[in-house]
Structure formats: structure tokens, C-alpha cells
One Martini backbone bead per residue (centre of mass of N, CA, C, O) as a GRO file, in nm:
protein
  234
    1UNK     BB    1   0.096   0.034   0.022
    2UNK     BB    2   0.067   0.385  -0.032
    3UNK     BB    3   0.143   0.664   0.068
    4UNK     BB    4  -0.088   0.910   0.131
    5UNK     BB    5  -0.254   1.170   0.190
    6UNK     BB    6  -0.417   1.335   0.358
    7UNK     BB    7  -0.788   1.342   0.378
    8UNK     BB    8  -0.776   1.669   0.523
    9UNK     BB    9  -0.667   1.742   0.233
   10UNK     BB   10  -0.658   1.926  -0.043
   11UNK     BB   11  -0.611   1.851  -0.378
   12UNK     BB   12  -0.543   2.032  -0.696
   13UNK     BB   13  -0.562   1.917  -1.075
   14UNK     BB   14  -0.419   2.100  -1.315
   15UNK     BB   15  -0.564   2.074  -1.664
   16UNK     BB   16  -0.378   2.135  -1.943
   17UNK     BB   17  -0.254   2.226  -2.184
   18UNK     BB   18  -0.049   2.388  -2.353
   19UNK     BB   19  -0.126   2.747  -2.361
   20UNK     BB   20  -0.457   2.712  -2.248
   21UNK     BB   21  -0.461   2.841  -1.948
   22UNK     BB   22  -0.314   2.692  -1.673
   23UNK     BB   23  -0.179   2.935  -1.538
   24UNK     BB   24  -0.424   3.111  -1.506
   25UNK     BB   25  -0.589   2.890  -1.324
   26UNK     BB   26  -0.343   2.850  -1.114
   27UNK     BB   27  -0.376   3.133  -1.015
   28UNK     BB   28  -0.695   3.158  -0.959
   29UNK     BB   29  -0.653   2.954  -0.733
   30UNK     BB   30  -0.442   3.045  -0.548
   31UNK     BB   31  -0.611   3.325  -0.484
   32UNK     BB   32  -0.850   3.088  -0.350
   33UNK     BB   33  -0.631   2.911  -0.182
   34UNK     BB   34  -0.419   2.758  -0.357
   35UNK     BB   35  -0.130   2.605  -0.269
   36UNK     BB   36   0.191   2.536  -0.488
   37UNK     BB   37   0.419   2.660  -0.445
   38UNK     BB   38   0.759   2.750  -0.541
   39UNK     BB   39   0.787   2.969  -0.808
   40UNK     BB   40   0.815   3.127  -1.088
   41UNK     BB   41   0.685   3.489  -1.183
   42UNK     BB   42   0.875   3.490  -1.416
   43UNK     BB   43   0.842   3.478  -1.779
   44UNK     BB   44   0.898   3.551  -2.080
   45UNK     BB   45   0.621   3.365  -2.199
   46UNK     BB   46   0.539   3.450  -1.921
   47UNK     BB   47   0.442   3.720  -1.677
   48UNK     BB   48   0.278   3.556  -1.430
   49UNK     BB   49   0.387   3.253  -1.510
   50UNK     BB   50   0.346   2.898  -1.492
   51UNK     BB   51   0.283   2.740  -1.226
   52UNK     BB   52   0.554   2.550  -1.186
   53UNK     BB   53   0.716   2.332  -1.055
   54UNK     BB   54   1.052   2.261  -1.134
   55UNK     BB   55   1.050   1.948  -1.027
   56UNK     BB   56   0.795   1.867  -1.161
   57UNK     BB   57   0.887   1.919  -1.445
   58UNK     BB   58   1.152   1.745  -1.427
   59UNK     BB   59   0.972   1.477  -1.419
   60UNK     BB   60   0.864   1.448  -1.601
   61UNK     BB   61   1.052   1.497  -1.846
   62UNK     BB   62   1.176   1.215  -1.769
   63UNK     BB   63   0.964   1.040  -1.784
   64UNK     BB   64   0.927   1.099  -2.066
   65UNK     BB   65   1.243   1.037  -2.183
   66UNK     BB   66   1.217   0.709  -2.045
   67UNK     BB   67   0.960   0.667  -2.277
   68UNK     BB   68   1.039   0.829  -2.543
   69UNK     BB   69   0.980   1.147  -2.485
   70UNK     BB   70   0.784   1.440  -2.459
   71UNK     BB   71   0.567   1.714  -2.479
   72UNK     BB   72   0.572   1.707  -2.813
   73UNK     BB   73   0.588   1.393  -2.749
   74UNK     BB   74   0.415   1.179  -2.628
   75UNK     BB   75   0.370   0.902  -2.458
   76UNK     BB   76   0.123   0.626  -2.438
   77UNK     BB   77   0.342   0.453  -2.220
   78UNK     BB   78   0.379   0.437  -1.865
   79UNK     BB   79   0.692   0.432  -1.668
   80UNK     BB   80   0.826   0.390  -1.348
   81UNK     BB   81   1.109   0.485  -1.151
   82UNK     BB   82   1.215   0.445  -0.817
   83UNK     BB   83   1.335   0.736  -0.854
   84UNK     BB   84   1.065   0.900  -0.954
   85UNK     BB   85   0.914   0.789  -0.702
   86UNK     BB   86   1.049   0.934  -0.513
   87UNK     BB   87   1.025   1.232  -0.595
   88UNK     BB   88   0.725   1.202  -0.547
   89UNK     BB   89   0.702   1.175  -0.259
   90UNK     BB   90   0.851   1.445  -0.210
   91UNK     BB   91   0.654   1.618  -0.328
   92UNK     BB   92   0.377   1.521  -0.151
   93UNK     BB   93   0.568   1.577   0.111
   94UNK     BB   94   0.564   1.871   0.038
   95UNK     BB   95   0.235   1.957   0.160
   96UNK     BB   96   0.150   1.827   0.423
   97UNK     BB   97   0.079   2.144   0.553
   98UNK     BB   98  -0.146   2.158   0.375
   99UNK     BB   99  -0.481   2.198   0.304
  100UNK     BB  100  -0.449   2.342   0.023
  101UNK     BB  101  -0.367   2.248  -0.275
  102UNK     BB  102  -0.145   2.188  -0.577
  103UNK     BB  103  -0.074   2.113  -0.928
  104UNK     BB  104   0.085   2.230  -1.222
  105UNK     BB  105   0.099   2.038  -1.561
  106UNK     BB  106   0.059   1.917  -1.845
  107UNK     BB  107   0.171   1.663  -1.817
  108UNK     BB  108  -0.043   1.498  -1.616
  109UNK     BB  109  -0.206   1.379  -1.893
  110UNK     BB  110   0.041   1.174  -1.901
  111UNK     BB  111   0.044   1.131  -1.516
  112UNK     BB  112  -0.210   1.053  -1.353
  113UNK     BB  113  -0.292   0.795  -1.235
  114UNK     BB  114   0.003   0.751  -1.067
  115UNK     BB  115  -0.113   0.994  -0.898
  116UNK     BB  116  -0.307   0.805  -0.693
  117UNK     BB  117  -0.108   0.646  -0.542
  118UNK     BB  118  -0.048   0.947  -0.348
  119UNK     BB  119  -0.348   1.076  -0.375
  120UNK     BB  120  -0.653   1.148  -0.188
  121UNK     BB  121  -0.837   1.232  -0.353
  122UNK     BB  122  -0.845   1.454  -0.634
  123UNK     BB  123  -0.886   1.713  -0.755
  124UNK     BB  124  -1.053   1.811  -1.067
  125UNK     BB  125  -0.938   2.057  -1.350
  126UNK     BB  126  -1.019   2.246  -1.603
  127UNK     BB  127  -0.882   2.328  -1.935
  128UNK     BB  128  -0.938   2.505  -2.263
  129UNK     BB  129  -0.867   2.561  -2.642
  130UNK     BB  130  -0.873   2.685  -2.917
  131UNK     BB  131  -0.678   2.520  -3.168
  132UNK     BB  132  -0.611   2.779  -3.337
  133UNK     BB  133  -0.474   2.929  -3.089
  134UNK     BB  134  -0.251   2.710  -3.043
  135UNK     BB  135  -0.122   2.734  -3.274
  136UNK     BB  136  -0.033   3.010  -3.276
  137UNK     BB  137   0.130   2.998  -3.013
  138UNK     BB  138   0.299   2.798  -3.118
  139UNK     BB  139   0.392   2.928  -3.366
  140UNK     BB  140   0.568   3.186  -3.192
  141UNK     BB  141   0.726   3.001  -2.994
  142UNK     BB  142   0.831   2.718  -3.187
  143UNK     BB  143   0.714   2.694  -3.477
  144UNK     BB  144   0.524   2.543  -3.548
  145UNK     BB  145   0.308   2.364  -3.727
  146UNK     BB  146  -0.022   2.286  -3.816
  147UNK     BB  147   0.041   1.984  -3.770
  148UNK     BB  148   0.173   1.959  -3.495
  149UNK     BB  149  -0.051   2.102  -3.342
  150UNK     BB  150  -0.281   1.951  -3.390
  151UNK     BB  151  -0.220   1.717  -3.311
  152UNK     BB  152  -0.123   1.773  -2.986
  153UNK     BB  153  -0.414   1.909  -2.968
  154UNK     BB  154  -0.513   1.621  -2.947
  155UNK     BB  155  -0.378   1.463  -2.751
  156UNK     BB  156  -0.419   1.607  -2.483
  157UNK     BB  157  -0.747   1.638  -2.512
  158UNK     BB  158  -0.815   1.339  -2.524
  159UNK     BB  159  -0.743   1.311  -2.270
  160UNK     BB  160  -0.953   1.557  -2.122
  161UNK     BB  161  -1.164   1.396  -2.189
  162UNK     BB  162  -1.174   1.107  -2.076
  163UNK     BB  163  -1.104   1.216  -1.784
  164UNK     BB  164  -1.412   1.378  -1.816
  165UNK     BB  165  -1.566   1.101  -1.845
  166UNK     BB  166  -1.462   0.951  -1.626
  167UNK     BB  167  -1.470   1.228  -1.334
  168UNK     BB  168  -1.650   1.469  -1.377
  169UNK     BB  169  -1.536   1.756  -1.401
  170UNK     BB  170  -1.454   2.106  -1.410
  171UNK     BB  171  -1.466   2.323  -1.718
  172UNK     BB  172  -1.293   2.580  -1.913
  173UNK     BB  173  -1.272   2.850  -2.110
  174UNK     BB  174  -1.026   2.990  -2.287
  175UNK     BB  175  -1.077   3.277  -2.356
  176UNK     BB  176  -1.080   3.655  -2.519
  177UNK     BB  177  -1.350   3.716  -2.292
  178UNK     BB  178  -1.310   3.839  -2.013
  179UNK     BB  179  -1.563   3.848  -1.871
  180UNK     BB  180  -1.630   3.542  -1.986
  181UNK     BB  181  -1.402   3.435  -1.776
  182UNK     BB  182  -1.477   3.525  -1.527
  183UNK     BB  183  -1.732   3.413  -1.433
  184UNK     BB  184  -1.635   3.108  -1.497
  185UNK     BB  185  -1.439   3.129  -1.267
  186UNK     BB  186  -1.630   3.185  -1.048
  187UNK     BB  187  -1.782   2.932  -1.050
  188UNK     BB  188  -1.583   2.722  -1.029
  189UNK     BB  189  -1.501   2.801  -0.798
  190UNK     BB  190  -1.778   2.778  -0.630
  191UNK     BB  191  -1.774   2.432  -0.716
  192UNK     BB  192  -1.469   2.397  -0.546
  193UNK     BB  193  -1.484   2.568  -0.246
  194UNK     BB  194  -1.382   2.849  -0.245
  195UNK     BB  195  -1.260   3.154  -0.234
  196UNK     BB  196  -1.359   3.450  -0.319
  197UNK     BB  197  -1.277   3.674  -0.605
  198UNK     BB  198  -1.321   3.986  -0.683
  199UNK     BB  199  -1.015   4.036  -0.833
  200UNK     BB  200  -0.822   3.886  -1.035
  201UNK     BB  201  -0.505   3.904  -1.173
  202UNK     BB  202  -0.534   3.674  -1.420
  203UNK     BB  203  -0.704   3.908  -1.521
  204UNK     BB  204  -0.597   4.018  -1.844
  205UNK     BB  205  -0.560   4.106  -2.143
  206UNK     BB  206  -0.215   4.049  -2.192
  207UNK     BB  207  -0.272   3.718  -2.079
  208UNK     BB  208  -0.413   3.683  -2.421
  209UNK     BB  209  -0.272   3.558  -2.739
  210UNK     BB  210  -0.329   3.519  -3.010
  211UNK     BB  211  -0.509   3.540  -3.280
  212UNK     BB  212  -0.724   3.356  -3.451
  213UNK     BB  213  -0.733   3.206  -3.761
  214UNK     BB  214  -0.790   3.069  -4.022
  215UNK     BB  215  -0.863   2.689  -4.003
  216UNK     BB  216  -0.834   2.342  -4.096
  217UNK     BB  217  -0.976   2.169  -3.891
  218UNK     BB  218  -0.932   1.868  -3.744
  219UNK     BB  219  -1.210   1.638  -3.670
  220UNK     BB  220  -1.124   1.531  -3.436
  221UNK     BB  221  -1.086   1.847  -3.282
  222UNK     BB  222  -1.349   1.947  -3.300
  223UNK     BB  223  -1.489   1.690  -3.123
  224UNK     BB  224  -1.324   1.787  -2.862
  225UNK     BB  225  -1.418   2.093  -2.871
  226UNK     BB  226  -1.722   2.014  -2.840
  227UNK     BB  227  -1.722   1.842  -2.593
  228UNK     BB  228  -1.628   2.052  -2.407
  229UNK     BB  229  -1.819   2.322  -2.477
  230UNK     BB  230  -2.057   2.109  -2.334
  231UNK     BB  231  -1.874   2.038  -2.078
  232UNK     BB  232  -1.873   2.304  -1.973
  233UNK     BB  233  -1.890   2.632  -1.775
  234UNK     BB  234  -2.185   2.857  -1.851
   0.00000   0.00000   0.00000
């Protein structure tokens, strides 16, 4: 049996591909009481950070790289090594005296399971973007081809469907109507049962970067971002 957190801590696992909105929510999560942990405050490509533990993202990143491959071609099929999970052990025991804390990285959703080993009940929340969006960000910042990022945006997507039919956890998109993401923030945190925000700062029009323009959504992908607009919060 693995020894896993305490079931009178709260913790919350914030889901949803990069470029997608992840530190926005993680950001918000924050403010509304989810203790991340010690993270970089601002990055180049991220003005408000990414709030991602540095510990966590290079854990995975190792997960990743052992298992034949990387962020932008994640494994299909993860095994970790002893070494891996005494380092997630001591990442889950280094929140022990938190009663709500969280963890984000975008990796999680190929890396989400055998995290059940370790934390009791695991809150989970997600977050998605329009692909043709994703596509934009991704080609500013990497470089990506059209052909690269709808992949990629299907395959980490496709995780965030599977485990919200799986798990049926609470969902929004990532606007770039701030109103409109303002409110279903608010709901989320509500239905999350956080402490209410009054105005977040992680809610500001320059931390939404590149207008999509027109382009030839791949059909796998339309379906997984209709099914997704259909079970967020709205």
C-alpha cells in the first residue's frame, strides 16, 4: 500500500494542454486559496509565470524522456522508475502541512494515474482552448507547423476528454473574452468550493496572446473541442 496524503488536505490537479490556459487557472486557483508551492514568478513566454513547480516540470520531463519521449510527442505508455517515484514521494510530502494545495503542469495528463497512488482523492479541474488558437501560440513561441500543433492539441485533448468522462470534473474555456472568462472563473472557484475572488489579477486582457485566424480544423479535433464547449461551465 502506498502511503498517500492525508484525506483532510485538499489538493487540486489542474489539467489542460501548454499555451492553453493552465497558469491563468493555476494563477486563479491561487488567489482563491490553493497553496502551488514555490514557482518563478515571471517567465520570457509567461508575464505572471507558469506556476509550475520547477521540481514537478523536470520530473516529468525525466518520465517523459524515459519512456521514449518529450512534451511536444508524449508516450503513449508511462512507467515510472524507483528513482521517479521517490522524487514524486517527496513532492507530495512537501505539502503535507497544507490544507489545500495543487500542482500544475501540463504533463499531468499523460502522467495522471499513478499520481492516484500517491494523493487521496485528488480534486480535479480542467481548462482548453480553441485549437486553431493553440496553433497560433504554438507557432510564435516554437515554431510549430499547423500540421504539429493539431496533433499535439488531439492528442493532450483527447486525454482531457477521456478523464472527463472518466472522472466528470468541472471544466472552462480559456476566452479571450474577459467578461466571459471572469464569470465562469467565478463559477468554477464556486463549484470548487474555494474562497471567492473579487477580482483576480491573473484576469487582465495582455495575458491572452494571438487572435486565431482561419484554418482547416482537423475533424478528430473539432470533436473533441465541441465535446469539451458542451461539458464546460457556462
Amino acid at each position: 500500500m502506498e502511503n498517500k496524503t492525508n484525506s483532510d488536505n485538499k489538493c487540486f490537479l489542474i489539467l489542460g494542454m501548454h499555451r492553453s490556459g493552465t497558469s491563468y487557472l493555476a494563477g486563479t486557483l491561487e488567489e482563491a486559496g490553493v497553496y502551488l508551492g514555490t514557482m518563478d514568478s515571471v517567465r520570457e513566454d509567461n508575464q505572471k509565470g507558469n506556476k509550475e513547480l520547477p521540481v514537478l516540470q523536470q520530473l516529468h520531463d525525466l518520465v517523459l524522456k524515459n519512456n521514449g519521449g518529450s512534451w511536444d510527442l508524449p508516450p503513449y505508455n508511462i512507467k515510472w522508475t524507483s528513482f521517479e517515484n521517490n522524487v514524486r514521494k517527496l513532492i507530495v510530502s512537501s505539502f503535507k502541512e497544507y490544507k489545500i494545495w495543487g500542482l500544475k503542469d501540463p504533463r499531468l495528463l499523460f502522467t495522471l494515474d499513478s499520481w492516484f497512488r500517491y494523493i487521496d482523492k485528488p480534486i480535479l479541474t480542467g481548462i482548453f482552448r480553441h485549437p486553431a488558437k493553440v496553433y497560433d501560440s504554438l507557432k510564435s513561441r516554437n515554431g510549430f507547423s499547423e500540421r504539429q500543433a493539431f496533433d499535439l492539441w488531439i492528442r493532450y485533448n483527447r486525454k482531457l476528454m477521456f478523464y472527463h468522462k472518466k472522472h466528470q470534473f468541472p471544466l472552462i474555456e480559456f476566452s479571450s473574452d474577459i467578461a466571459k472568462l471572469k464569470a465562469h472563473s467565478q463559477l468554477l472557484i464556486n463549484t470548487l468550493g474555494l474562497q471567492t475572488v473579487e477580482e483576480p489579477s491573473f484576469i487582465a486582457p495582455d495575458l491572452i496572446h494571438h487572435s486565431a485566424i482561419k484554418h482547416n480544423i482537423p475533424r478528430e479535433a473539432k470533436y473533441i473541442y465541441d465535446y469539451l464547449c458542451a461539458e464546460a461551465i457556462c
